[in-house]
Gaussian input, Z-matrix of N, CA and C with variables (Angstrom, degrees):
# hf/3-21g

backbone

0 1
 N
 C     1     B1
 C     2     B2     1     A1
 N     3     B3     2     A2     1     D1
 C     4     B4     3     A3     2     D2
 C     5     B5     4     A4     3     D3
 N     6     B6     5     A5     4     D4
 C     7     B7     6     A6     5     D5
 C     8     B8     7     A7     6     D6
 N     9     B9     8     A8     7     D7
 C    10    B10     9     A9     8     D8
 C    11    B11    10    A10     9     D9
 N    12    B12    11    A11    10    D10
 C    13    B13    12    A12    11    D11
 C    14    B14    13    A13    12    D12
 N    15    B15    14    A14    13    D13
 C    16    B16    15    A15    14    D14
 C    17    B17    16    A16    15    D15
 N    18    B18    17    A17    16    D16
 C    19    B19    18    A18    17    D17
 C    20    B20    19    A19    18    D18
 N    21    B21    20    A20    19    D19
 C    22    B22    21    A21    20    D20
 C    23    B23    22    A22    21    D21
 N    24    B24    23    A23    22    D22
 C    25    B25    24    A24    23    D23
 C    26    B26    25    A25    24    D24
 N    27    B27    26    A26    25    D25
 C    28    B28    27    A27    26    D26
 C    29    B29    28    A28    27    D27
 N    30    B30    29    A29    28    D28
 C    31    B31    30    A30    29    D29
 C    32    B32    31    A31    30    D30
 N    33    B33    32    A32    31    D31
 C    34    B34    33    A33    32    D32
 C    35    B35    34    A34    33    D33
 N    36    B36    35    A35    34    D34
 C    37    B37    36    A36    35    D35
 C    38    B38    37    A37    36    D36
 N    39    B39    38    A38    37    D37
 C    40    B40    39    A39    38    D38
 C    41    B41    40    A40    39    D39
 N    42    B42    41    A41    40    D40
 C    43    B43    42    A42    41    D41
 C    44    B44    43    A43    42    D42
 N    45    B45    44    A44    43    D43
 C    46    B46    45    A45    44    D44
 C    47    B47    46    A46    45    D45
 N    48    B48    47    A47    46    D46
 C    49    B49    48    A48    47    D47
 C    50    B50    49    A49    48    D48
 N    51    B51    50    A50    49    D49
 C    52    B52    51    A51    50    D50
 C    53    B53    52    A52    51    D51
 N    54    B54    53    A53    52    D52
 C    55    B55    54    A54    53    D53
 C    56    B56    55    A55    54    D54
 N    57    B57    56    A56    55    D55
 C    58    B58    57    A57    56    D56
 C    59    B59    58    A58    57    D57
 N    60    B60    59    A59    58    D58
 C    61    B61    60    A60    59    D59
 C    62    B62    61    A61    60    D60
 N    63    B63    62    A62    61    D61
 C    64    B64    63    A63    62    D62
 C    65    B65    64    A64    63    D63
 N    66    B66    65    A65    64    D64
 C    67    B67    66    A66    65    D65
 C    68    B68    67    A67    66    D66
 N    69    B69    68    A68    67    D67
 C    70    B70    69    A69    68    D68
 C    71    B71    70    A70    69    D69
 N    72    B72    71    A71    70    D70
 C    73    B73    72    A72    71    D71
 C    74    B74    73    A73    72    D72
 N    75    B75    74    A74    73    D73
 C    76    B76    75    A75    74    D74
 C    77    B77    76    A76    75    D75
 N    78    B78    77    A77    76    D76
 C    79    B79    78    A78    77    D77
 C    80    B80    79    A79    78    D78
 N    81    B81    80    A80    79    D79
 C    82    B82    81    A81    80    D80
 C    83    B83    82    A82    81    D81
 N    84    B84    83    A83    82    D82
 C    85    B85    84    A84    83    D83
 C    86    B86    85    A85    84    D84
 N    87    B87    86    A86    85    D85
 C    88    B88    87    A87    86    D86
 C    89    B89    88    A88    87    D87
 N    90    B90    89    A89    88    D88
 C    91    B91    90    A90    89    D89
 C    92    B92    91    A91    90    D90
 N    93    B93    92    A92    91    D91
 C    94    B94    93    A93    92    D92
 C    95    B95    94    A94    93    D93
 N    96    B96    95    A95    94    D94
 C    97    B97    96    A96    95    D95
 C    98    B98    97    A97    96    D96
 N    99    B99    98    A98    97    D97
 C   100   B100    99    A99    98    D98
 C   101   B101   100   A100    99    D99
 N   102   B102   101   A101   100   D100
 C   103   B103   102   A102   101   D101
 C   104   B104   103   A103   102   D102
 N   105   B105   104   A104   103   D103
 C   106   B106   105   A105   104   D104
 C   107   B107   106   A106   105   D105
 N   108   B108   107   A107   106   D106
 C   109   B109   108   A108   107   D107
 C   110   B110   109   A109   108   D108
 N   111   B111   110   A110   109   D109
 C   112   B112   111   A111   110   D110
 C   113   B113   112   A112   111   D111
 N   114   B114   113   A113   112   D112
 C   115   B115   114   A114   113   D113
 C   116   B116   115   A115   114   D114
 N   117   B117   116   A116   115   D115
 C   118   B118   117   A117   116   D116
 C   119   B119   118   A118   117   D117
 N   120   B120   119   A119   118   D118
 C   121   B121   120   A120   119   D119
 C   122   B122   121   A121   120   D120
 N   123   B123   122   A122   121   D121
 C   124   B124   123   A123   122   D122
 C   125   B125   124   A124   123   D123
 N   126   B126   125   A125   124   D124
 C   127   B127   126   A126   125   D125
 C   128   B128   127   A127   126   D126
 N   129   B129   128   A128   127   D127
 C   130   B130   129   A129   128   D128
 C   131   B131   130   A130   129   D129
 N   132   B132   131   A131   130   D130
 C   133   B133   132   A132   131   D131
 C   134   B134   133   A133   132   D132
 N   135   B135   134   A134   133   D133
 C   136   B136   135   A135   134   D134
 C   137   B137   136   A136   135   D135
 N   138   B138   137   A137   136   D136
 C   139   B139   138   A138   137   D137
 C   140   B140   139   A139   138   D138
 N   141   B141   140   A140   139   D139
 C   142   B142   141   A141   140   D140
 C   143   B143   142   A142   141   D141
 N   144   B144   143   A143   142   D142
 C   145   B145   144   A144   143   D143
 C   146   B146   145   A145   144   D144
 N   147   B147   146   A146   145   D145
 C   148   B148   147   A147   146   D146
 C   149   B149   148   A148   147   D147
 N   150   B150   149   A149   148   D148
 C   151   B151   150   A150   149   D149
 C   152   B152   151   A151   150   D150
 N   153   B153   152   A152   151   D151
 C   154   B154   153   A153   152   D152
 C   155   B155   154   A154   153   D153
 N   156   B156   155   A155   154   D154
 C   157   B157   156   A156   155   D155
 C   158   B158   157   A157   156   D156
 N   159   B159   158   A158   157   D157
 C   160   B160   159   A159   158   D158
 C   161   B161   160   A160   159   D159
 N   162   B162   161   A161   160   D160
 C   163   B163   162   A162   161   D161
 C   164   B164   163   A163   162   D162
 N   165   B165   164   A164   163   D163
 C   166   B166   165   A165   164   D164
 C   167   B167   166   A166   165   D165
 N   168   B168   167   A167   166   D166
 C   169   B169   168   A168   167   D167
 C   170   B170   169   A169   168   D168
 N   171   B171   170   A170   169   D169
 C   172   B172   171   A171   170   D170
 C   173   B173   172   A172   171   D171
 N   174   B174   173   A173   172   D172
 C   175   B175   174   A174   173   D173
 C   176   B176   175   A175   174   D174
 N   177   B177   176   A176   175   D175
 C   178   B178   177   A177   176   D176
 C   179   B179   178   A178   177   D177
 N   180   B180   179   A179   178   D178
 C   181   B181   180   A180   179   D179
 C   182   B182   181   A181   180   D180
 N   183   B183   182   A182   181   D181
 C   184   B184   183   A183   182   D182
 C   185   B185   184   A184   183   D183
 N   186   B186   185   A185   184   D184
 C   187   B187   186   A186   185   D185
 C   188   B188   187   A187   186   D186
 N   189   B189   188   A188   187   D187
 C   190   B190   189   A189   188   D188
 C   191   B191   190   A190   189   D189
 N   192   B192   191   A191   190   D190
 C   193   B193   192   A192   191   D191
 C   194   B194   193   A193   192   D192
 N   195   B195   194   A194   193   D193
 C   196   B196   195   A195   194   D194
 C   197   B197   196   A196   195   D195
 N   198   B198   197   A197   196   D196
 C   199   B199   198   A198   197   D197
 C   200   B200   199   A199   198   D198
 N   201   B201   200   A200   199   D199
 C   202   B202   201   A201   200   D200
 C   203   B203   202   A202   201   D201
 N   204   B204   203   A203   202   D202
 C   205   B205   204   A204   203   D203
 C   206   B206   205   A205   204   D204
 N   207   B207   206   A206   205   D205
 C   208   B208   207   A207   206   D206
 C   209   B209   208   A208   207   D207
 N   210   B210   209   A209   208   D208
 C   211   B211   210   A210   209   D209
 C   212   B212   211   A211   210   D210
 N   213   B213   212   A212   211   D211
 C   214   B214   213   A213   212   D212
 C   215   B215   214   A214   213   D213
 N   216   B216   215   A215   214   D214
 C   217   B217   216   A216   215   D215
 C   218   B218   217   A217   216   D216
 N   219   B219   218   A218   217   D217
 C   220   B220   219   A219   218   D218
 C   221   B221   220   A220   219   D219
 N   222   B222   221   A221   220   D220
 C   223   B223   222   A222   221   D221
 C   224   B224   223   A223   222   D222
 N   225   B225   224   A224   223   D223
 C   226   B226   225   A225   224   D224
 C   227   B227   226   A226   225   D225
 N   228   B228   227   A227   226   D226
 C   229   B229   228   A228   227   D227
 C   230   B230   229   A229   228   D228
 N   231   B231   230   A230   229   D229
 C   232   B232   231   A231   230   D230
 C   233   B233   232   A232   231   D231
 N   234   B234   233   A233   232   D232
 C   235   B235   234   A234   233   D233
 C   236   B236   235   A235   234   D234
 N   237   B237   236   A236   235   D235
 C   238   B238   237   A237   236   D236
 C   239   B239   238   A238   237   D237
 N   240   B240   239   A239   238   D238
 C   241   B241   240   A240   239   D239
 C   242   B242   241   A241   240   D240
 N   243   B243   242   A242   241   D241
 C   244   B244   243   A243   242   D242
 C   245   B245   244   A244   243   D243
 N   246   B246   245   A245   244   D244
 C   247   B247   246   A246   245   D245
 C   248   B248   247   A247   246   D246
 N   249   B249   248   A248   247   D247
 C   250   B250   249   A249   248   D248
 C   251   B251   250   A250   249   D249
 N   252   B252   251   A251   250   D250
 C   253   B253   252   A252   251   D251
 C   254   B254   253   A253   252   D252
 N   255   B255   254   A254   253   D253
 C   256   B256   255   A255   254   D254
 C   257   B257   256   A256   255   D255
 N   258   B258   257   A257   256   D256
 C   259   B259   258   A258   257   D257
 C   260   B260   259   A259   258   D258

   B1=1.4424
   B2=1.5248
   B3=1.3860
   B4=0.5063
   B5=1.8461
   B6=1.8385
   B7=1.3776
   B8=1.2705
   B9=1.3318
   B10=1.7376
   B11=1.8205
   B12=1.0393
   B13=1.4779
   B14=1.6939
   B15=1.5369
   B16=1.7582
   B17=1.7257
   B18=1.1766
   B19=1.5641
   B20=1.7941
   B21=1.5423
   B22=1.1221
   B23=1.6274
   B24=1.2088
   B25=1.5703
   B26=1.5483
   B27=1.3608
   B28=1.3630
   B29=1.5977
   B30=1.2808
   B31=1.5295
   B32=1.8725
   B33=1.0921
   B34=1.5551
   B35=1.6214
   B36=1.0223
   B37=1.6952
   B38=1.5735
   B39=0.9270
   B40=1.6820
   B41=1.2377
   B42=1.6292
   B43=1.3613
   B44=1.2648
   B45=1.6253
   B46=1.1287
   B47=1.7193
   B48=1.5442
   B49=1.2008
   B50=1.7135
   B51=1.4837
   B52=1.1859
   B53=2.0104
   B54=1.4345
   B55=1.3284
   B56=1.5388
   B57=1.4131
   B58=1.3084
   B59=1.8768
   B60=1.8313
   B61=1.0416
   B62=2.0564
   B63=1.3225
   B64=1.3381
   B65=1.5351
   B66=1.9369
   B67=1.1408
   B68=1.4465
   B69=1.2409
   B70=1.7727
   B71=1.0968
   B72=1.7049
   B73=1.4128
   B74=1.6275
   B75=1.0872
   B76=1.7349
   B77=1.4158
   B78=1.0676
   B79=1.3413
   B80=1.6251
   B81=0.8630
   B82=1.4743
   B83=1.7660
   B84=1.2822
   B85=1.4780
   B86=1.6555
   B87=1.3772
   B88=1.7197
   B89=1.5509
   B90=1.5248
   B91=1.5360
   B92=1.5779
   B93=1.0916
   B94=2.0255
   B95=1.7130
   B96=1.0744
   B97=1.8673
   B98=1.4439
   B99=1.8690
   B100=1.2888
   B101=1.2888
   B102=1.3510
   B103=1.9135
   B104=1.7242
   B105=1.4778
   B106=1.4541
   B107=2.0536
   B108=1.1936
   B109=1.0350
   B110=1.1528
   B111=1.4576
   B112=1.7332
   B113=1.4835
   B114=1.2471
   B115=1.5455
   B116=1.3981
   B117=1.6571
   B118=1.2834
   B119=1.4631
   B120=0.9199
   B121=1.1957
   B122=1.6745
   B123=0.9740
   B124=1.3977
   B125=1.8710
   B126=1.2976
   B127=1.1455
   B128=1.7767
   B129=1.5002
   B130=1.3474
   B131=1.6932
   B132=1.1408
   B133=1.4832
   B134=1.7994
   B135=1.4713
   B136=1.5229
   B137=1.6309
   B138=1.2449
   B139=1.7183
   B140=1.7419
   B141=1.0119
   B142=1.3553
   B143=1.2080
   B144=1.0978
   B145=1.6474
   B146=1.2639
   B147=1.7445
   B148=1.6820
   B149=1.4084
   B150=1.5888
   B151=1.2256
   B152=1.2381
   B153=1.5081
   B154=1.7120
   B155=1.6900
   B156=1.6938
   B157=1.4711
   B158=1.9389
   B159=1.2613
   B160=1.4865
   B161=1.0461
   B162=2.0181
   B163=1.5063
   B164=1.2586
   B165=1.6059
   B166=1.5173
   B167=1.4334
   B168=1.3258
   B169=1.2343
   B170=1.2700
   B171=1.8131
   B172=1.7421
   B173=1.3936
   B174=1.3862
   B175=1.6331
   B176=0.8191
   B177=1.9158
   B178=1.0316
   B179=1.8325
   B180=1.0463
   B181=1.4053
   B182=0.9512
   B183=1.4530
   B184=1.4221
   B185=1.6189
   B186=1.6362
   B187=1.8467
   B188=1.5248
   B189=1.4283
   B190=1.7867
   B191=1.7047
   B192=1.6994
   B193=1.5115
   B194=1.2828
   B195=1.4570
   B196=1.7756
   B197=1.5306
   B198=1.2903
   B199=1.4201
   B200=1.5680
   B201=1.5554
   B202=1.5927
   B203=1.6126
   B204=1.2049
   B205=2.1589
   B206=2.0239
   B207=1.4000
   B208=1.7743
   B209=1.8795
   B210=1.4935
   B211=1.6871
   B212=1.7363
   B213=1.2997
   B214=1.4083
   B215=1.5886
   B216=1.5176
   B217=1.8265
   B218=1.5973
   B219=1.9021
   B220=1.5514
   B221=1.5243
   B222=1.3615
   B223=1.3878
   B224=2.1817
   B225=1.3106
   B226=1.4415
   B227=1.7263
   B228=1.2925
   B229=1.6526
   B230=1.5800
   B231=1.4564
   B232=1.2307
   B233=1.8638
   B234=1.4561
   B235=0.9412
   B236=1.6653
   B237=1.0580
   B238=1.5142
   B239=1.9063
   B240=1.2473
   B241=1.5642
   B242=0.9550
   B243=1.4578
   B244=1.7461
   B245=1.6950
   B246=1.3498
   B247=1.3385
   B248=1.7850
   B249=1.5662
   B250=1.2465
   B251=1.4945
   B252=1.0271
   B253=1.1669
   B254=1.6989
   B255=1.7728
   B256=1.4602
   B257=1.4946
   B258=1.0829
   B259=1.3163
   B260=1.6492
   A1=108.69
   A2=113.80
   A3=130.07
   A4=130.65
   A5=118.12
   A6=114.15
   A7=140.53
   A8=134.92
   A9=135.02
   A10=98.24
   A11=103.83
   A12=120.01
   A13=122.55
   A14=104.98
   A15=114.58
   A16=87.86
   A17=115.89
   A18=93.86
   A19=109.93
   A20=102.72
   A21=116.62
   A22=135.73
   A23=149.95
   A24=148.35
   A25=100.16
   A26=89.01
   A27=96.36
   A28=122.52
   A29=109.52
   A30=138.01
   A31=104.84
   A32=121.73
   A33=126.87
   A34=101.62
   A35=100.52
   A36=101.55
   A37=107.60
   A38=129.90
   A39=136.78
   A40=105.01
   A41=145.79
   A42=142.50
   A43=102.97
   A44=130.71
   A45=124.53
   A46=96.29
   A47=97.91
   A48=105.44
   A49=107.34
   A50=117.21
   A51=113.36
   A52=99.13
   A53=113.50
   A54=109.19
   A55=106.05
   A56=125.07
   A57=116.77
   A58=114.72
   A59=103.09
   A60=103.93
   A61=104.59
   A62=95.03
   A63=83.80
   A64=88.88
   A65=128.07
   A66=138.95
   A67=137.87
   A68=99.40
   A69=122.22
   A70=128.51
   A71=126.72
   A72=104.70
   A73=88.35
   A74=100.40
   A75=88.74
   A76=121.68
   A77=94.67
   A78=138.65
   A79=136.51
   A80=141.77
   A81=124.59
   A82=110.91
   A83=92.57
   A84=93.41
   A85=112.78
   A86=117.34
   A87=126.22
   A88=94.26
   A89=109.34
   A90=139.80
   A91=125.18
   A92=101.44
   A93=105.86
   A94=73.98
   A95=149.51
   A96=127.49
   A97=132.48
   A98=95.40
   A99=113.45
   A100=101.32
   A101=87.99
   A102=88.01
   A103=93.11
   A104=121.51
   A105=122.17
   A106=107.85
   A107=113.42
   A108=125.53
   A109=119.37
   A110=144.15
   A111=148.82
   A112=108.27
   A113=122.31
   A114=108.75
   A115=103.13
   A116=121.28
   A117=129.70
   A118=112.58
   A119=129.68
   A120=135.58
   A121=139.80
   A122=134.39
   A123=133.85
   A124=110.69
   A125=122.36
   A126=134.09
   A127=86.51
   A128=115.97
   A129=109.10
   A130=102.38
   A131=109.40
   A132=115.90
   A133=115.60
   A134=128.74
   A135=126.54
   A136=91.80
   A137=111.09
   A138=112.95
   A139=106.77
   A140=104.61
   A141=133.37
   A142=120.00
   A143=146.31
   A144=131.37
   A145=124.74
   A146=115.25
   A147=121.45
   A148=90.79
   A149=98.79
   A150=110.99
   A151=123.19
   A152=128.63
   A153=122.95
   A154=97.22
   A155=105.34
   A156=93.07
   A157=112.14
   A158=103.34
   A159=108.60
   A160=105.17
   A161=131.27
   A162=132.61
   A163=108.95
   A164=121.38
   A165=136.36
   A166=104.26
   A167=137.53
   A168=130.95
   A169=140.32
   A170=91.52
   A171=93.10
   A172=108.66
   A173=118.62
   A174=109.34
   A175=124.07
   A176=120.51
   A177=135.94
   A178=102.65
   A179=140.85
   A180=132.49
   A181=145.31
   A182=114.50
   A183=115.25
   A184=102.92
   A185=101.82
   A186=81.43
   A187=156.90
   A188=70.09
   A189=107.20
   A190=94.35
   A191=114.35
   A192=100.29
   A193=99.87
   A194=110.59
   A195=115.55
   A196=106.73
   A197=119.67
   A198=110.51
   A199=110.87
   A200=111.37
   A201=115.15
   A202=112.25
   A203=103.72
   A204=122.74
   A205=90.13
   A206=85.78
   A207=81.55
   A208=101.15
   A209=113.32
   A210=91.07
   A211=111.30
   A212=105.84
   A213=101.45
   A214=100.64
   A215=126.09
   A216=123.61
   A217=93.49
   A218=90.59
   A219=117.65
   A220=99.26
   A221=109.31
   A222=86.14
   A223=78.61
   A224=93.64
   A225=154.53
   A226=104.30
   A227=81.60
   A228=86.25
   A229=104.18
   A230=101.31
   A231=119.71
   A232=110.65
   A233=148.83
   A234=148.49
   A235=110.56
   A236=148.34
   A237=133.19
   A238=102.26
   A239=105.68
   A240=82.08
   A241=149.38
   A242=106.71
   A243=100.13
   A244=84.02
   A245=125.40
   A246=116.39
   A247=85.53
   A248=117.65
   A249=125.32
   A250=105.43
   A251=131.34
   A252=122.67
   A253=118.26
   A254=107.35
   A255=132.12
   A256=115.20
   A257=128.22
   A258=149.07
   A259=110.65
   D1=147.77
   D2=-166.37
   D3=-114.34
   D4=90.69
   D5=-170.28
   D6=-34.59
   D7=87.66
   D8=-164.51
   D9=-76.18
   D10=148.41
   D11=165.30
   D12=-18.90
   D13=-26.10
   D14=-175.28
   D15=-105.33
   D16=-13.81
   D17=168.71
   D18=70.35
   D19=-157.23
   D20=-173.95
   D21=44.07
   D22=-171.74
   D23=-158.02
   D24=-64.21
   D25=-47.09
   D26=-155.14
   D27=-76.17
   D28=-14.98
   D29=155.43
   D30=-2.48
   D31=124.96
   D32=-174.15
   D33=-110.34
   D34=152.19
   D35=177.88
   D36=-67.19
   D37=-173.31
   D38=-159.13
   D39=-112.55
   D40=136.34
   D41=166.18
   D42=-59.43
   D43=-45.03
   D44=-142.48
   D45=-165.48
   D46=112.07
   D47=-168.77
   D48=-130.62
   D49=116.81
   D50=-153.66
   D51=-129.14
   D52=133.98
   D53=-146.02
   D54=-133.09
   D55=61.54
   D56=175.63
   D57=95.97
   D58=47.61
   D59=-151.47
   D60=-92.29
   D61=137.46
   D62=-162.71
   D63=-136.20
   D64=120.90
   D65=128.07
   D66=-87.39
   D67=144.27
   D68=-179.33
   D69=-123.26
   D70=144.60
   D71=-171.59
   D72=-142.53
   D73=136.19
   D74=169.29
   D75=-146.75
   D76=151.84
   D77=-161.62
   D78=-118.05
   D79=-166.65
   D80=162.76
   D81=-26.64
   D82=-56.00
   D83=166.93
   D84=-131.89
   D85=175.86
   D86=-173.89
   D87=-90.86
   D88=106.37
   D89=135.92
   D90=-44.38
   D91=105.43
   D92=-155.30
   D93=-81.06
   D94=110.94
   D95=155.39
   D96=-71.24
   D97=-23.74
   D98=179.94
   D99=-161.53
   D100=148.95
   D101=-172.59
   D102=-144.69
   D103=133.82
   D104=151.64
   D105=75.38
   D106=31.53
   D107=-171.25
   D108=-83.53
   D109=96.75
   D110=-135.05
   D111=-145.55
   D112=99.67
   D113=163.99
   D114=-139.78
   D115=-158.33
   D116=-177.98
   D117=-162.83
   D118=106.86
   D119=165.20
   D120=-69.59
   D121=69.34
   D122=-158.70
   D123=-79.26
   D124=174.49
   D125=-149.98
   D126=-82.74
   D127=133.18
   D128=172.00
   D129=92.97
   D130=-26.86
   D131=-169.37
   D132=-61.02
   D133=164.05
   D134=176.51
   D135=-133.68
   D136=136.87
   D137=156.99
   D138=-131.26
   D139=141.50
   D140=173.50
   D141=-96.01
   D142=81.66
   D143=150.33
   D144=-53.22
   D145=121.63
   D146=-172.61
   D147=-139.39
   D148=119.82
   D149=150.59
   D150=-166.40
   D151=-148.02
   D152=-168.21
   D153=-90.86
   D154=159.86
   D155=172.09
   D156=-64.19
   D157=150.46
   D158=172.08
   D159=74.42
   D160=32.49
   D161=161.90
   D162=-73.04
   D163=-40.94
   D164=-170.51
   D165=107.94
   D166=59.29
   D167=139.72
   D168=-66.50
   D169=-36.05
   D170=173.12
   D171=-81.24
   D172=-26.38
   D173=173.40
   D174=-49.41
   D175=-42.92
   D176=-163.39
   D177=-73.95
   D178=-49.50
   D179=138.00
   D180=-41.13
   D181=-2.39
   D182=168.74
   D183=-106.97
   D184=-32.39
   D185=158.36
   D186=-51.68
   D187=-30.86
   D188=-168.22
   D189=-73.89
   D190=-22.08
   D191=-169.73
   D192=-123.62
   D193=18.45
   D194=160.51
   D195=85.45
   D196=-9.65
   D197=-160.77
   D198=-92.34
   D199=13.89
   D200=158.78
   D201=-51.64
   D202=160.77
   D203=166.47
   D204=-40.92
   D205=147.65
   D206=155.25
   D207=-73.68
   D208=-39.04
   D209=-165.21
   D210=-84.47
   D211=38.46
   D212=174.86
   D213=-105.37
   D214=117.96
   D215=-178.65
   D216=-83.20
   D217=127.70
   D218=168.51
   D219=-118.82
   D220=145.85
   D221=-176.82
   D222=-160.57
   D223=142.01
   D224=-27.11
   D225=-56.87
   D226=146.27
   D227=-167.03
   D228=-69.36
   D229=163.33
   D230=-159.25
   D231=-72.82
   D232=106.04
   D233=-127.44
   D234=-128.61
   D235=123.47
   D236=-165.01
   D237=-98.32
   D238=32.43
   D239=177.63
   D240=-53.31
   D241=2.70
   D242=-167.46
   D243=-153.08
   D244=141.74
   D245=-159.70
   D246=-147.96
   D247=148.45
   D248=-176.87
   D249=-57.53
   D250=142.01
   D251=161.42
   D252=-138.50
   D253=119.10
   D254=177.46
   D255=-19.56
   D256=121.95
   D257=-164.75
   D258=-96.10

């Protein structure tokens, strides 16, 4: 298990746990788009992405849901471990 931000026993594992996310695209030259990208999302939780246009937020969501080029390097690749499951 995994510690969410409120901590303590009762602490739930994370929906969405994202660990040093780094895309590249290259081109004439290698386009860093995102570099070092780390958060955690816990059950109940809200995240916001804020930043300038052309920081890589939407990249950063489109990595996370695989639907980049195959020749675009995401790394660590995007992983489904933990999947919603019907109530």
């Amino acid at each position: 298990m995994v510690p969410t931000a409120t901590g303590g026993a009762g602490a739930r594992e994370p929906l969405l746990a994202v660990d040093n996310l780094r895309v590249e695209f290259a081109a004439r030259r290698v386009v860093h788009a995102v570099r070092g990208l780390s958060y955690t999302i816990a059950p109940g939780e809200t995240l916001g992405l804020v930043g300038e246009s052309g920081s890589g937020k939407s990249v950063s969501a489109l990595a996370l849901l695989g639907l980049l080029p195959k020749r675009v390097a995401v790394e660590p690749e995007p992983r489904p471990d933990r999947r919603p499951t019907d109530h």
